[in-house]
N, C-alpha and C positions, 0 to 999 in steps of 0.2 A: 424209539430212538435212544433211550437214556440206555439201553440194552448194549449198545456199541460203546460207552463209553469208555469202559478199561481198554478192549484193543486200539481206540483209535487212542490213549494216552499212550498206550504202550508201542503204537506205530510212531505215535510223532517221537518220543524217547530212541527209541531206534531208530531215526530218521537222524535226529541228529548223531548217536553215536559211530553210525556208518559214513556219515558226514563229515566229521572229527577223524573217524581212521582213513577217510580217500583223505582230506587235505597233509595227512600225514605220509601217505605213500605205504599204509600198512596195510597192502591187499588181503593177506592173512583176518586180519583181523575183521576189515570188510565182509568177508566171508562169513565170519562168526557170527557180526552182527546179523546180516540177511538173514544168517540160519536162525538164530534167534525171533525175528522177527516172522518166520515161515511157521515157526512155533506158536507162537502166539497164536499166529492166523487159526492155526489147524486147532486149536484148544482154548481159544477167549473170545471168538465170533458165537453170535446168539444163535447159534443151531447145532442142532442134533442130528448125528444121522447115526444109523445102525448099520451094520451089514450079519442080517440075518442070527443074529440072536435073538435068544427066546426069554428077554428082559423080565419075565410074568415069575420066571424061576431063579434069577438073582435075590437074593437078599438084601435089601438094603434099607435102610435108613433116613428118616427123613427130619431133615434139621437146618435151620439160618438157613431159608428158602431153598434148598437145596437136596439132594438125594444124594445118599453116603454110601458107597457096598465099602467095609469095613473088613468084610472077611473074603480074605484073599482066594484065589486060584480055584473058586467055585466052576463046574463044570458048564453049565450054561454059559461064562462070561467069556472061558474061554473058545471067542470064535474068529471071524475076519480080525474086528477091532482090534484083538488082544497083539495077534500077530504083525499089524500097522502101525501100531503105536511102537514094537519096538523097529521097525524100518525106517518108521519116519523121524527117530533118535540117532539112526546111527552114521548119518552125516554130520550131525554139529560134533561127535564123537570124533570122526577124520577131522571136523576145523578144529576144535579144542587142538588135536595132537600135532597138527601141522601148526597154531601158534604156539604152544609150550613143550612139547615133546614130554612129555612126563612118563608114570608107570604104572602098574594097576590101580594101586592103593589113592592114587590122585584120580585115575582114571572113573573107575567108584565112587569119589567122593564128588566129585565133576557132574556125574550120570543122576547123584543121586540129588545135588544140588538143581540142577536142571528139571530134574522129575518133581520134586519139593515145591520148585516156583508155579511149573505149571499147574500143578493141581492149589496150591493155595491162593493162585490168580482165580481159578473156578469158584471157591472157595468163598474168597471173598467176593467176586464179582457176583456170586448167587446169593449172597447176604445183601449186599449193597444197592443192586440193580436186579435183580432176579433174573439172572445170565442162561439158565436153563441148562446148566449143564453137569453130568456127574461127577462127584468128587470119588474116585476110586482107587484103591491100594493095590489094585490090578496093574494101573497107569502107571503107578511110581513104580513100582517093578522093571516092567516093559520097558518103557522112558529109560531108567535108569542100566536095564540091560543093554539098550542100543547104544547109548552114549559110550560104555564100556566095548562092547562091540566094534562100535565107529574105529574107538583109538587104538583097538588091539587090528583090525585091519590095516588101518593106516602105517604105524609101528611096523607090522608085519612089512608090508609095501614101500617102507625106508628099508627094512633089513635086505629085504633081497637086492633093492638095485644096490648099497653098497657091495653086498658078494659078487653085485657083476661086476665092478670096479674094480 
């Protein structure tokens, strides 16, 4: 049970700040939070799942209860996961742009701050509670490519309907 502990803080935390932006009529923002909170779900719940990598030939590290792959863009890693992680970034990527409209260089710093949180929530939750999950430099790539992604989509998808106007 103590395994659940980070995400159910980090759902109630979300709970309220999605809470906070519907009393304020900031559907944008709502938005964020939920994605936010989907994040969580998919990266601070105590399971594991693979899709068919051959984990016996990653490298990795093991430290503060946890397993580290450290060195990036190993062939083994990249498999289903690698390709998921950056999909399932690149919607908070469209919320991010559709609350702030920004540019790359934010957009970047956004993806890579997002990618940051979740693996240092693994991070510590596999120090603190032994979360069972990998800390990888893979993630914050991916993570951090879809987030950039999301907003250069989105960005993309404001420029054209303006051209049709």
């Amino acid at each position: 049970m103590t395994r659940w502990l980070p995400f159910m803080l980090a759902s109630l935390i979300c709970l309220g700040l999605v809470l906070r932006a519907g009393y304020q009529r900031s559907w944008a923002r709502v938005g964020w939070w939920i994605g936010c909170w989907v994040l969580t779900a998919l990266t601070w719940i105590p399971v594991t799942v693979t899709f068919g990598s051959q984990v016996a030939d990653i490298q990795t590290f093991h430290w503060a209860n946890g397993t580290w792959v450290l060195w990036p863009l190993q062939p083994a890693g990249i498999d289903a996961s690698f390709w998921l992680n950056i999909v399932m970034t690149i919607p908070q990527g469209m919320l991010w742009q559709w609350n702030f409209s920004g540019r790359w260089p934010q957009w970047l710093g956004v993806g890579l701050a997002t990618a940051l949180t979740l693996e240092t929530g693994q991070a510590i939750g596999n120090y603190l509670v032994g979360l069972g999950r990998w800390v990888d430099i893979n993630d914050v790539l991916t993570n951090a490519l879809g987030v950039v992604l999301g907003a250069l989509i989105f960005s993309w998808g404001q420029h054209q309907e303006q051209l049709r106007r």
